[in-house]
ZADO-1210 file (C-alpha; in nm, 4 decimals, padded with zeros to 6 digits):
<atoms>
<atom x="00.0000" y="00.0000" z="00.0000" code="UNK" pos="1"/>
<atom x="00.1391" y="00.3209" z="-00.1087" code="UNK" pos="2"/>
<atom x="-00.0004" y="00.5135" z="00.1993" code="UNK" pos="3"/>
<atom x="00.1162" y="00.2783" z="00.4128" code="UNK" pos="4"/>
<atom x="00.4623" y="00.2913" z="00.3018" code="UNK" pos="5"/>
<atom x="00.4968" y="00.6907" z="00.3413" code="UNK" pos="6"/>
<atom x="00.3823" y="00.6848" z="00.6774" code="UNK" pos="7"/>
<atom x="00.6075" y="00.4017" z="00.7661" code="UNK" pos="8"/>
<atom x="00.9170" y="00.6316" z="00.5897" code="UNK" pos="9"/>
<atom x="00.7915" y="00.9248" z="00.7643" code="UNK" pos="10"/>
<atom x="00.7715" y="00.7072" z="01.1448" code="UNK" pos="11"/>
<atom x="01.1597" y="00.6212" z="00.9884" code="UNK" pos="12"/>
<atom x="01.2660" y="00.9925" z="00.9791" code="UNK" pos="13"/>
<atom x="01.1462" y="01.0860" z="01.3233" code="UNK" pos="14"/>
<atom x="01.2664" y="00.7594" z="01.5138" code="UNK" pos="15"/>
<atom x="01.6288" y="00.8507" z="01.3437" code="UNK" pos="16"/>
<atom x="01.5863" y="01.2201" z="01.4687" code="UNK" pos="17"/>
<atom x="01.4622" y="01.0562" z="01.7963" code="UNK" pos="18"/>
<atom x="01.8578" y="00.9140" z="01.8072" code="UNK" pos="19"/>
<atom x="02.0071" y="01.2071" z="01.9032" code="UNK" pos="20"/>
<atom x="01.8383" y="01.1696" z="02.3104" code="UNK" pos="21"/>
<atom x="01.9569" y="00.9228" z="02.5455" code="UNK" pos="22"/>
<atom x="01.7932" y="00.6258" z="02.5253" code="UNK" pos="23"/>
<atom x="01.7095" y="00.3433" z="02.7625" code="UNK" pos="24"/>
<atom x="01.5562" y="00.0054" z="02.6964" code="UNK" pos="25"/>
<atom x="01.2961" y="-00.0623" z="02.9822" code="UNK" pos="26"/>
<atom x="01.1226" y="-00.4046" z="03.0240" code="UNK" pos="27"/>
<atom x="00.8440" y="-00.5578" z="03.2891" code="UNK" pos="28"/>
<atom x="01.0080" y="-00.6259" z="03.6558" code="UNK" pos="29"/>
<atom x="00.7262" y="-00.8458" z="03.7126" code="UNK" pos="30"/>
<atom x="00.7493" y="-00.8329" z="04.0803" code="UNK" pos="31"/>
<atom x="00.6059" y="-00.4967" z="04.0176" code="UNK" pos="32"/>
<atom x="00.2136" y="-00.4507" z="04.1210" code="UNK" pos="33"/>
<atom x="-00.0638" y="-00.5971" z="03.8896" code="UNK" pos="34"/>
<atom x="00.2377" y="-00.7552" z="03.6341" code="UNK" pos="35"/>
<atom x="00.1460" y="-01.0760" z="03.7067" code="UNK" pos="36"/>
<atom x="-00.1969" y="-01.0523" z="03.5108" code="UNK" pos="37"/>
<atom x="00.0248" y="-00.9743" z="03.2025" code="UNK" pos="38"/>
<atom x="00.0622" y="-01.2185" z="02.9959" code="UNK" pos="39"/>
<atom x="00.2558" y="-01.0804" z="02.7010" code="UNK" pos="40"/>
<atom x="00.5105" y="-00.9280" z="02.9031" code="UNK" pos="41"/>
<atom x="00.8985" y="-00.9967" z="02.7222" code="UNK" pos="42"/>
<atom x="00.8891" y="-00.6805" z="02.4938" code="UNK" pos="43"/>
<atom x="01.0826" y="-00.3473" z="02.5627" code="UNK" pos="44"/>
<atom x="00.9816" y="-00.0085" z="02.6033" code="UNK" pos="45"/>
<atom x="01.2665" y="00.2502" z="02.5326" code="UNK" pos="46"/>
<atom x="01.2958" y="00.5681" z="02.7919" code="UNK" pos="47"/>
<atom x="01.4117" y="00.8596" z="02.6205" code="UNK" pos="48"/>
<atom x="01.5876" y="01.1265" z="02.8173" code="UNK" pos="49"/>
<atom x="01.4990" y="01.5193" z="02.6767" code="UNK" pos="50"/>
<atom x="01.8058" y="01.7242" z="02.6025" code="UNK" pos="51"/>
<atom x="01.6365" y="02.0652" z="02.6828" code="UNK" pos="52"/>
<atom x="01.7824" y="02.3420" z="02.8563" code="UNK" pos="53"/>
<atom x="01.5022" y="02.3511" z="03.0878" code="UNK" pos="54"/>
<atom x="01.3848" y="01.9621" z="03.1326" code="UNK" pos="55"/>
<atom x="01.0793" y="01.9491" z="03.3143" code="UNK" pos="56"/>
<atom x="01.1831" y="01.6577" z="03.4855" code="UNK" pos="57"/>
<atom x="00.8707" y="01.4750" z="03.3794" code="UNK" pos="58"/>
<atom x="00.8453" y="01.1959" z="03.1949" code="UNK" pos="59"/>
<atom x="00.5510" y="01.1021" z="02.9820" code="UNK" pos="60"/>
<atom x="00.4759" y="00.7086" z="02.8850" code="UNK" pos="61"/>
<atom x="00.3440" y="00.7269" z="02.4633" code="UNK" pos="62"/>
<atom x="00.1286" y="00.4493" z="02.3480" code="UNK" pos="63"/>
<atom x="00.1012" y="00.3659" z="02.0271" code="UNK" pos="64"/>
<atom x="-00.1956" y="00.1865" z="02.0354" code="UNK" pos="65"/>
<atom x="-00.2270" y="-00.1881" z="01.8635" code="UNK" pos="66"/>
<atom x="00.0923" y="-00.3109" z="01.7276" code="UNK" pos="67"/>
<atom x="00.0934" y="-00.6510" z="01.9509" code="UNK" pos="68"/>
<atom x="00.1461" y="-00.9881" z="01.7329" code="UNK" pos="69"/>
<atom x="-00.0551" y="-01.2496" z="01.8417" code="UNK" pos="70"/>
<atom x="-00.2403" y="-00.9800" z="02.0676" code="UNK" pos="71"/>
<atom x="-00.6096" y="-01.0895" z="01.9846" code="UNK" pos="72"/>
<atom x="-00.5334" y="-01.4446" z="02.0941" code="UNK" pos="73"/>
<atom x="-00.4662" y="-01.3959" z="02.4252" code="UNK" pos="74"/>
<atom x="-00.6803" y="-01.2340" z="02.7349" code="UNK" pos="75"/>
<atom x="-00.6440" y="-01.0623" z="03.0288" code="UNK" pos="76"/>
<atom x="-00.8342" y="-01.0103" z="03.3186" code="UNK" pos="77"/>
<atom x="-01.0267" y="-00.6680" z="03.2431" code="UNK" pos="78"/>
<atom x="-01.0032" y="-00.5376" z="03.5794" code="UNK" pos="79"/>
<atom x="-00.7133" y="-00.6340" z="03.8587" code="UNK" pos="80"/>
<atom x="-00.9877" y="-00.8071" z="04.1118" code="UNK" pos="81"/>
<atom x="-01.1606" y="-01.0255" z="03.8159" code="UNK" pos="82"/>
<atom x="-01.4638" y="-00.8483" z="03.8172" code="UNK" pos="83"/>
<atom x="-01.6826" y="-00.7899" z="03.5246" code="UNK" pos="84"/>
<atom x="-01.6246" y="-00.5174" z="03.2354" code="UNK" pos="85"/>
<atom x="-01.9413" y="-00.2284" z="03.2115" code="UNK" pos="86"/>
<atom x="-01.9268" y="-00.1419" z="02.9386" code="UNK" pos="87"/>
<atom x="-01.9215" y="-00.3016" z="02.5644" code="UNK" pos="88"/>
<atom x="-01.6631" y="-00.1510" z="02.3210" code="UNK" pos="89"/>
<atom x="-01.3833" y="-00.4212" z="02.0734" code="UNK" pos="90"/>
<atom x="-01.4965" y="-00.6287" z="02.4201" code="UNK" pos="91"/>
<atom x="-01.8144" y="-00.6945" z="02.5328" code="UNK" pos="92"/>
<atom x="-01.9758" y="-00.5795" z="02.8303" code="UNK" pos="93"/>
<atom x="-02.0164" y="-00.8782" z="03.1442" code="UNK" pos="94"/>
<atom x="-01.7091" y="-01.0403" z="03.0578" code="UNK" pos="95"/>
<atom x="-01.4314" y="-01.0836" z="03.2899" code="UNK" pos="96"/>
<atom x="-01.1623" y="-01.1131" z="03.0346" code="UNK" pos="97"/>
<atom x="-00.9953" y="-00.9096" z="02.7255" code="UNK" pos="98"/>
<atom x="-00.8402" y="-00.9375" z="02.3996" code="UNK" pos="99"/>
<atom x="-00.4730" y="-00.8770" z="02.5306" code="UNK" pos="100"/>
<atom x="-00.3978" y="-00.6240" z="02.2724" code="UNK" pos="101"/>
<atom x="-00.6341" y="-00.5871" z="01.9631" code="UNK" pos="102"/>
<atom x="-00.5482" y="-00.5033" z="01.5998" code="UNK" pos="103"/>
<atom x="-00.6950" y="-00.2047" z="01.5358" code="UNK" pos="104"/>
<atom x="-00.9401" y="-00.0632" z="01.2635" code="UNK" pos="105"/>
<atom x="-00.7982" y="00.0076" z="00.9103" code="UNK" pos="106"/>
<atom x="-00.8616" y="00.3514" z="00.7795" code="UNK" pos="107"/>
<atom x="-01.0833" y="00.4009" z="00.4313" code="UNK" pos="108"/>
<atom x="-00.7852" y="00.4250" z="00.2684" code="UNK" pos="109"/>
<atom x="-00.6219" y="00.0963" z="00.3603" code="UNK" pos="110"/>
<atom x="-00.4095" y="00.2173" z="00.5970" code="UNK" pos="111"/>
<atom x="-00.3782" y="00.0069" z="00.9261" code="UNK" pos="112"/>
<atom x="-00.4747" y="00.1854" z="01.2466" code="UNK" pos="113"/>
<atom x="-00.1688" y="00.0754" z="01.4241" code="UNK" pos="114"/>
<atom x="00.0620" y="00.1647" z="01.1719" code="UNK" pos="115"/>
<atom x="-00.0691" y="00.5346" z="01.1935" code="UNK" pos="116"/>
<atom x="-00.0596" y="00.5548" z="01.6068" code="UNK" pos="117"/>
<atom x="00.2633" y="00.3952" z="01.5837" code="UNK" pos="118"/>
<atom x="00.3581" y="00.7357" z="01.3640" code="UNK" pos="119"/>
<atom x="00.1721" y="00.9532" z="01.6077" code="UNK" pos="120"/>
<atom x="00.3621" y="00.8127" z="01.8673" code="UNK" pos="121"/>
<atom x="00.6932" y="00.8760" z="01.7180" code="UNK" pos="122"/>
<atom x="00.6006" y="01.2630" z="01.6448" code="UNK" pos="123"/>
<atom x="00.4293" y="01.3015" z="01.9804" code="UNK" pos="124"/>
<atom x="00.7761" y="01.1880" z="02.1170" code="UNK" pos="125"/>
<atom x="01.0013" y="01.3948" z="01.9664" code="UNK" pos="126"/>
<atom x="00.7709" y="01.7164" z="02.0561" code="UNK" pos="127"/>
<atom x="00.7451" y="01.6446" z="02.3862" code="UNK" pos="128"/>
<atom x="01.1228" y="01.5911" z="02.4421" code="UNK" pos="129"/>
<atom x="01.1804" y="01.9531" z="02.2183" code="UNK" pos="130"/>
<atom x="00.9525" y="02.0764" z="02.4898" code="UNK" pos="131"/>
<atom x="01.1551" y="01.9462" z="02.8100" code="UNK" pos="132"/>
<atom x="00.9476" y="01.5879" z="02.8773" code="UNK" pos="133"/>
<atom x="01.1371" y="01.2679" z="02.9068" code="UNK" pos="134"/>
<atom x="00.9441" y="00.9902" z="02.7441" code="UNK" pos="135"/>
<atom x="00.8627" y="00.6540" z="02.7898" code="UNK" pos="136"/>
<atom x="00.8260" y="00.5302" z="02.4299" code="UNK" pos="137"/>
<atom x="00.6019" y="00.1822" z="02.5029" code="UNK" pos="138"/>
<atom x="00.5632" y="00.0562" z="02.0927" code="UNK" pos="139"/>
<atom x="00.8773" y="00.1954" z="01.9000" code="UNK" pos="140"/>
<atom x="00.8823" y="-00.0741" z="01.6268" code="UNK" pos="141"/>
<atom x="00.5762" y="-00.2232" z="01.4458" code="UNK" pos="142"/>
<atom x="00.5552" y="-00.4855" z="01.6460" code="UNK" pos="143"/>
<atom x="00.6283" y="-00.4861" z="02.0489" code="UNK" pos="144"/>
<atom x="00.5279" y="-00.7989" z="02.2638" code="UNK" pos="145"/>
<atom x="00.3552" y="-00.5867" z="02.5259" code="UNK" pos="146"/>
<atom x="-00.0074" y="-00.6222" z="02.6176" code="UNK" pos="147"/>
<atom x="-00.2143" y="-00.3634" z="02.7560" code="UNK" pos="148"/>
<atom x="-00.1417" y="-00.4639" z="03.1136" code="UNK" pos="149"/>
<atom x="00.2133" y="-00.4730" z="03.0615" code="UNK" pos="150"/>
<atom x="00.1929" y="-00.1089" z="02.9260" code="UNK" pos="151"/>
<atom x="-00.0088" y="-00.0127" z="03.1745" code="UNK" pos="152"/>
<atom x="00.2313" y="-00.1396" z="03.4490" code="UNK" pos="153"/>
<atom x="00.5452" y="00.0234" z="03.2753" code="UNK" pos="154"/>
<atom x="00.3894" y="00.3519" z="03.2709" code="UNK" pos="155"/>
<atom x="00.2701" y="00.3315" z="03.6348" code="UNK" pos="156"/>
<atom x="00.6103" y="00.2635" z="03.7246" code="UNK" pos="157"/>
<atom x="00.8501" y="00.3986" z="03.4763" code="UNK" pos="158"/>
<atom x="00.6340" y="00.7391" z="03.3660" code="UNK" pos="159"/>
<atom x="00.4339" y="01.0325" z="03.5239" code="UNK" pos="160"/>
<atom x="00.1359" y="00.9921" z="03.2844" code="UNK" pos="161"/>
<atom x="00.0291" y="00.7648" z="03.0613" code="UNK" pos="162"/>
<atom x="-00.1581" y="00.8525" z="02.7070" code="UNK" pos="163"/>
<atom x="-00.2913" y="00.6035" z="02.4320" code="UNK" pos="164"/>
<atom x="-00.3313" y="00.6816" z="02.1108" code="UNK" pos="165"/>
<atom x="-00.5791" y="00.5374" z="01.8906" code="UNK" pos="166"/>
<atom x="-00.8693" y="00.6553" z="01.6468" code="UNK" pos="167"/>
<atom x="-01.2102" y="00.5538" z="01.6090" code="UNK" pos="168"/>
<atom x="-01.3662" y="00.2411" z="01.4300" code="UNK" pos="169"/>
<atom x="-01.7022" y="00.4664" z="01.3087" code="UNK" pos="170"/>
<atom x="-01.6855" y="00.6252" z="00.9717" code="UNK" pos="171"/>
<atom x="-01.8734" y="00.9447" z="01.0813" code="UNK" pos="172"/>
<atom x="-01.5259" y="01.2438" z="01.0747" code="UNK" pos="173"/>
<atom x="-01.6591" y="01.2698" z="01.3941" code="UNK" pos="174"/>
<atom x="-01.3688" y="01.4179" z="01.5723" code="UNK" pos="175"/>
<atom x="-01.1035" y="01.4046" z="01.9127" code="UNK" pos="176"/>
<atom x="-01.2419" y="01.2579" z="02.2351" code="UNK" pos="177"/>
<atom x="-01.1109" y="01.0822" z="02.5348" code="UNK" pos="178"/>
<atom x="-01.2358" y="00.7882" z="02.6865" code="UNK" pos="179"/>
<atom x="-01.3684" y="00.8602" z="03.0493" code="UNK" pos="180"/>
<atom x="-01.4059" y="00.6650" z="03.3273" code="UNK" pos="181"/>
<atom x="-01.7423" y="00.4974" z="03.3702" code="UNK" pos="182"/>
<atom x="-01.9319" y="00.6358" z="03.7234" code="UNK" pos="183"/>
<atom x="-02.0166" y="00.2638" z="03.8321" code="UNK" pos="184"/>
<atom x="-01.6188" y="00.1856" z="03.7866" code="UNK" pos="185"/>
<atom x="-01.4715" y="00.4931" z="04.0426" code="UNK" pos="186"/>
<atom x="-01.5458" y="00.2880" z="04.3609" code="UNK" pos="187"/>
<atom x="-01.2833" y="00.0271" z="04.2006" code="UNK" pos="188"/>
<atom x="-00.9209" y="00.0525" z="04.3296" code="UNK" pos="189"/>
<atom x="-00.7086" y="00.1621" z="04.1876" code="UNK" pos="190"/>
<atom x="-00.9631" y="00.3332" z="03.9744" code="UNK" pos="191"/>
<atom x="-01.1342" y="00.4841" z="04.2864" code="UNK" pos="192"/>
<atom x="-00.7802" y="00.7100" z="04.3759" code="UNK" pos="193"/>
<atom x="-00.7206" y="00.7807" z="04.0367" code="UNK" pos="194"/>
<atom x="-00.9488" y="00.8473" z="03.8154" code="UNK" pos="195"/>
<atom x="-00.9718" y="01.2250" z="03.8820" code="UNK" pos="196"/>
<atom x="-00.6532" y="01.2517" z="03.7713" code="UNK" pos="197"/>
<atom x="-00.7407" y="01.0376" z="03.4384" code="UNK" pos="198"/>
<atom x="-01.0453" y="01.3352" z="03.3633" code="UNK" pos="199"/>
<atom x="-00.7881" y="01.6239" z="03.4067" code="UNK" pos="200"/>
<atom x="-00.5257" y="01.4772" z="03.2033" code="UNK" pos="201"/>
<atom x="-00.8194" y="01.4045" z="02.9301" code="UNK" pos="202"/>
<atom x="-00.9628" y="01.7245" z="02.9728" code="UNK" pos="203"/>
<atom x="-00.6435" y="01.9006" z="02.9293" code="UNK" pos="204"/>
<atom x="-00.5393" y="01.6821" z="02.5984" code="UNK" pos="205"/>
<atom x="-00.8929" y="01.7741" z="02.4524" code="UNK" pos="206"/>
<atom x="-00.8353" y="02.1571" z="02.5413" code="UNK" pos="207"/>
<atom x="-00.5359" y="02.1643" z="02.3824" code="UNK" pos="208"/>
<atom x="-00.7035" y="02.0000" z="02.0668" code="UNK" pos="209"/>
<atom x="-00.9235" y="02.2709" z="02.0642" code="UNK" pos="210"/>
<atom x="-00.7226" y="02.5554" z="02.0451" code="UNK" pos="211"/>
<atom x="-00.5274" y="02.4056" z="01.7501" code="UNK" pos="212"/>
<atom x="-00.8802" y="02.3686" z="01.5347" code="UNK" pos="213"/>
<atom x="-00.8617" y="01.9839" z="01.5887" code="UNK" pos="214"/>
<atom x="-01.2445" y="01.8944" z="01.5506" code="UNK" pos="215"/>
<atom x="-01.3919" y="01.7727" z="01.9086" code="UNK" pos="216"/>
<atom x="-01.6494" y="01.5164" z="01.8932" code="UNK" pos="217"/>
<atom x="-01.9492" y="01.6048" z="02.1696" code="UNK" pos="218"/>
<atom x="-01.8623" y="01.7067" z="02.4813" code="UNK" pos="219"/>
<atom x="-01.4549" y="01.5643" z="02.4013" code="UNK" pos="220"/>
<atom x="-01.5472" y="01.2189" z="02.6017" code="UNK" pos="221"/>
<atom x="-01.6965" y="00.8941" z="02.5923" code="UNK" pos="222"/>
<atom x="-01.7475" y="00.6501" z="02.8828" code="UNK" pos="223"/>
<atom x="-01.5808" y="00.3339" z="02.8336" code="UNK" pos="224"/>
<atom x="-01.4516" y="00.0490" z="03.0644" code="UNK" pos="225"/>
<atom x="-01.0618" y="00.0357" z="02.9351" code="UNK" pos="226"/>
<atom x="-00.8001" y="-00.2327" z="03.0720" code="UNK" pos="227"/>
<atom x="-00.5646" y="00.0585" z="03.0649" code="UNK" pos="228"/>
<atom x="-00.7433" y="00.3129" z="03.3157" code="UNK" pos="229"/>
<atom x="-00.8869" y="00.0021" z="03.5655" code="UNK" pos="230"/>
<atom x="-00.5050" y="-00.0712" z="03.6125" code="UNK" pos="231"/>
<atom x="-00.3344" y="00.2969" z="03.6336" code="UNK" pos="232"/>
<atom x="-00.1968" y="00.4244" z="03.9145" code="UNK" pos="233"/>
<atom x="-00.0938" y="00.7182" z="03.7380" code="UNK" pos="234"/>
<atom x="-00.2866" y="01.0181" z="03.5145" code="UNK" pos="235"/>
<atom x="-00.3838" y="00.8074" z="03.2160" code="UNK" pos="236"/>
<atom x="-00.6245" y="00.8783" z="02.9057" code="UNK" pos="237"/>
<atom x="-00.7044" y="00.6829" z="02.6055" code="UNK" pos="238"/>
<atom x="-00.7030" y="00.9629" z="02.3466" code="UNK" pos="239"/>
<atom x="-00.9187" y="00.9064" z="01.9727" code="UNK" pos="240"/>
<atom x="-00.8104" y="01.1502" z="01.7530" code="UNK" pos="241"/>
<atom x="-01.0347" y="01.0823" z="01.4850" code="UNK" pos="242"/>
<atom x="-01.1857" y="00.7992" z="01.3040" code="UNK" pos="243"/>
<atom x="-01.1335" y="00.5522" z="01.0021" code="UNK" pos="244"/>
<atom x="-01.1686" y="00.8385" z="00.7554" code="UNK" pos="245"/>
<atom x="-01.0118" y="01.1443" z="00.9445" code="UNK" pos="246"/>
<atom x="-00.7307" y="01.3036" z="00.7753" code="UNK" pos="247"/>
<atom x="-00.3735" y="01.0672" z="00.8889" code="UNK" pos="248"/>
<atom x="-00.1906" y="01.2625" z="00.6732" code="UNK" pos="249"/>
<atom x="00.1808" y="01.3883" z="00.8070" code="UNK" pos="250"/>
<atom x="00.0392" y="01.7622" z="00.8147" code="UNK" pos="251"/>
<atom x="-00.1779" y="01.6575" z="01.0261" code="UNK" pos="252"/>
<atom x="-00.0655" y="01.3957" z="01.2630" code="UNK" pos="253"/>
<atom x="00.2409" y="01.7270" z="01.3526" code="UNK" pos="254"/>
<atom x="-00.0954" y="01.9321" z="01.4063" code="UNK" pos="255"/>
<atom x="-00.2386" y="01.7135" z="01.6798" code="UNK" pos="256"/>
<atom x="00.1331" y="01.6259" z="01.7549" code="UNK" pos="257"/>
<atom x="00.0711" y="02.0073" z="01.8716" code="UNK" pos="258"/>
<atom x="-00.2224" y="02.0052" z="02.0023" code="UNK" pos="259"/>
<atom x="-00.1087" y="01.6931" z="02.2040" code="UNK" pos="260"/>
<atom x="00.1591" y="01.8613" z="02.3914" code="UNK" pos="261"/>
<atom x="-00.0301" y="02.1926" z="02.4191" code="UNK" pos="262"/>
<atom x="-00.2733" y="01.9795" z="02.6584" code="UNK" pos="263"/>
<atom x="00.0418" y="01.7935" z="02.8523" code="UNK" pos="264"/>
<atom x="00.1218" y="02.1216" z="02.8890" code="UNK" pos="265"/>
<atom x="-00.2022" y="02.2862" z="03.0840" code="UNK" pos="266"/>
<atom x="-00.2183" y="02.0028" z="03.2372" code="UNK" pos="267"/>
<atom x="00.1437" y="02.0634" z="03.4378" code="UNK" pos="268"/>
<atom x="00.0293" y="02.4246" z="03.4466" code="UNK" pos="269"/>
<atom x="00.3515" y="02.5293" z="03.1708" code="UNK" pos="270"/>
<atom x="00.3174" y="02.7698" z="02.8658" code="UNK" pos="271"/>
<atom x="00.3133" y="02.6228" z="02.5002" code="UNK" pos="272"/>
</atoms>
């Protein structure tokens, strides 16, 4: 696919730009909290160190969403204590188990979800560490053999906050929203201390879409029962930036690259 290849030459050009940081391969100390219920856990993460004059000391975990071989044939528990998902969504609602990592949607024009979050997550990156964030890049490579536990648990321990990127499976243009946490869910640990800090962090990323023009869809939110949120311990937002036929072009993934860090940004209380 011709699309597919330019975005996988432009992901090239950043991730070489990327090399002039510090880098640090991270994996999964599994004696750390909830990384036993991973169960594809041997991938690495790399931890990028920002060569700012002013480093902001912060470090922000990027997911690339999808990008996990062999992802959809494994589960997970949905929720640390084995209770049962709320909400339906790629998994259905009353089940206690989830597709580990899934593959993704593939946009109209044949262009696989996770190959365009995996580019996102590469120009997100390098913005942040311009702008003084270290960064906890989970999926660097097409493929990285971390599920969405595993993820989870290397941004809770490794990062400061913790943002997913993904679009939307409709076919509506319908714009950027976050994915909130459900009310029945914030009595949940570790949900119940945490998931304040989830709506700021979402609110904040959805401001800063905003004010770049980046088309909001309703209110900028969506309730939904997420694996990645019902295991944070740390601020943490699945972000949809669009859907399968929203412009993925390399104009405007640097746009909401923008936007993105705009909303990091409010969030820490710093200037753009």
């Amino acid at each position: 696919m011709r699309g597919k290849g330019i975005i996988l030459g432009m992901a090239l050009s950043v991730l070489l730009a990327m090399q002039s940081f510090a880098a640090t391969e991270i994996g999964l100390n599994l004696n750390w909290k909830y990384a036993g219920n991973a169960k594809i856990n041997t991938g690495k993460a790399i931890l990028y160190t920002s060569d700012s004059k002013n480093p902001k000391k912060i470090t922000i975990a990027v997911n690339a969403g999808h990008g996990t071989k062999g992802g959809e044939k494994v589960r997970t528990l949905c929720h640390p204590d084995g209770t049962r998902k709320v909400t339906g969504g790629t998994n259905a609602a009353g089940i206690t188990t989830a597709l580990a990592v899934s593959s993704g949607m593939t946009f109209k024009d044949g262009t696989k979800e996770a190959t365009v979050t995996l580019q996102m997550g590469h120009i997100l990156a390098k913005k942040l560490l311009n702008a003084g964030y270290d960064v906890l890049l989970i999926r660097s490579e097409e493929d990285v053999q971390l599920d969405n536990v595993a993820r989870t648990v290397l941004a809770n321990n490794k990062a400061d906050a913790h943002i997913a990127l993904h679009w939307d499976s409709t076919e509506k243009d319908k714009g950027a929203f976050f994915m909130s946490v459900p009310n029945s869910l914030k009595k949940m640990e570790p949900v119940a201390s945490h998931w304040e800090s989830h709506e700021k962090l979402g609110e904040s990323l959805i401001s800063g879409l905003r004010g770049k023009g980046v088309k909001i869809f309703s209110k900028g939110r969506m309730d939904m029962d997420l694996t990645q949120t019902s295991y944070s311990t740390i601020p943490s937002v699945d972000i949809e930036l669009g859907d399968k036929i929203s412009d993925h072009s390399e104009k405007q993934l640097n746009l909401l690259g923008d936007a993105l860090v705009d909303g990091v940004n409010k969030y820490y209380g710093f200037t753009s």
